[in-house]
N, C-alpha and C positions, 0 to 999 in steps of 0.2 A: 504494500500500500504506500503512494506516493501523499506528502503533504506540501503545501504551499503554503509562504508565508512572506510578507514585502513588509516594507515603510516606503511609503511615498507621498511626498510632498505636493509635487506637481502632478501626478498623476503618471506620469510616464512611465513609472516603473510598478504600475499596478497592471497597464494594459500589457506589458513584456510576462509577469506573473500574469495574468489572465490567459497567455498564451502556450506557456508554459504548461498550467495546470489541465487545458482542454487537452494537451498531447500526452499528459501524465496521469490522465483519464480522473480526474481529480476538481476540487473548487480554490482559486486562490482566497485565501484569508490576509487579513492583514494583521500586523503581530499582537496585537489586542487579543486573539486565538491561542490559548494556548495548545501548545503540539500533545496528538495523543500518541499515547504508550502503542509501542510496536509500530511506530512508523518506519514502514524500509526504504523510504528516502526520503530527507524532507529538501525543498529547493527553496533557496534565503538571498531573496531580496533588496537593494537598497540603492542610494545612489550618493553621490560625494556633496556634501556642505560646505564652504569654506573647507577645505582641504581634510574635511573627516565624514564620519560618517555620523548619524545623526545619535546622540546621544539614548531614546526611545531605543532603537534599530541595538545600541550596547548595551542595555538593562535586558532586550528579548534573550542575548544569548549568552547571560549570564543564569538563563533558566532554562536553559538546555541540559540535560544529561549528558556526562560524558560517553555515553552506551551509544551515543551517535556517530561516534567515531568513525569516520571512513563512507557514513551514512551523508552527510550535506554535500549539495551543488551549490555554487553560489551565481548569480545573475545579479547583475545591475546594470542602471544608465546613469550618466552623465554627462555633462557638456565638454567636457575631455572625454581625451580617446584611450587614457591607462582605466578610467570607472573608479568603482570603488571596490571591487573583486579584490584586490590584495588588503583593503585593508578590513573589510568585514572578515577573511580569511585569517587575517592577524588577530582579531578576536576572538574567533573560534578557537584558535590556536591555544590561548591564552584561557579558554576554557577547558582545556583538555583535550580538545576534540579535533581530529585531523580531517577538513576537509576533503571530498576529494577533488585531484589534481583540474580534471576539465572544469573550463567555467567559462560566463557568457556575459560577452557586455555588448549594450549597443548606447551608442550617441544618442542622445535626448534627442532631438532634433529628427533622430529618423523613427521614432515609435510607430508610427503611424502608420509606416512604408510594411506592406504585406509583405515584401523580400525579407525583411527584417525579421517580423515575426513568423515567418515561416521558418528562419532560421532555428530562433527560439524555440518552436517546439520542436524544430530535428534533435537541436541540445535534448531538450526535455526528452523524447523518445530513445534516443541514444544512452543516457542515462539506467533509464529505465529499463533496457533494454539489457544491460550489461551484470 
């Protein structure tokens, strides 16, 4: 069983989670949700603020399980092209729990573009696949 979970501000990175979650045959949630027991993947959301990630988005996965381990994708957008994928990653890290390696960022600016979120659920399906 896949789970989804975002923060997003502008919305951009609910519609990339919304994408996500229809190919991880799933509902995106926003981190207000807390994640249920026996998730076999959950995909973690967010996108860069002044050079971090949003505070909310560091309190979510401070209530993670380390039993996740090897279990998170992470996906975001930002208006830069590095996201915020390393550093949500850095927090998990720092939770115990090792991401795994693939991960998915698109440009704010291109949410909207179907190529984009097709992408997004090939990530999502690939994942899940694996």
């Amino acid at each position: 069983m896949a789970e989804v979970r975002y923060f997003s501000k502008s919305g951009n990175t609910k519609v990339i989670a919304e994408a996500v979650a229809v190919a991880a045959g799933t509902e995106a949630k926003d981190i207000s949700v807390p994640v249920e027991a026996g998730a076999g993947v959950l995909f973690l959301g967010g996108a860069v603020y002044a050079f971090h990630i949003a505070g909310k988005l560091k309190k979510f996965i401070k209530t993670l399980p380390p039993q996740l381990s090897g279990k998170v994708a992470v996906f975001s957008t930002a208006g830069n092209p590095g996201g915020a994928s390393h550093l949500i990653k850095k927090q998990l890290v720092k939770r115990g729990i090792t991401p795994i390696e693939r991960e998915f960022h698109c440009v704010g600016e291109k949410v909207k573009d179907e190529a984009m979120q097709k992408q997004a659920a090939d990530f999502a399906r690939e994942i899940v696949g694996q």
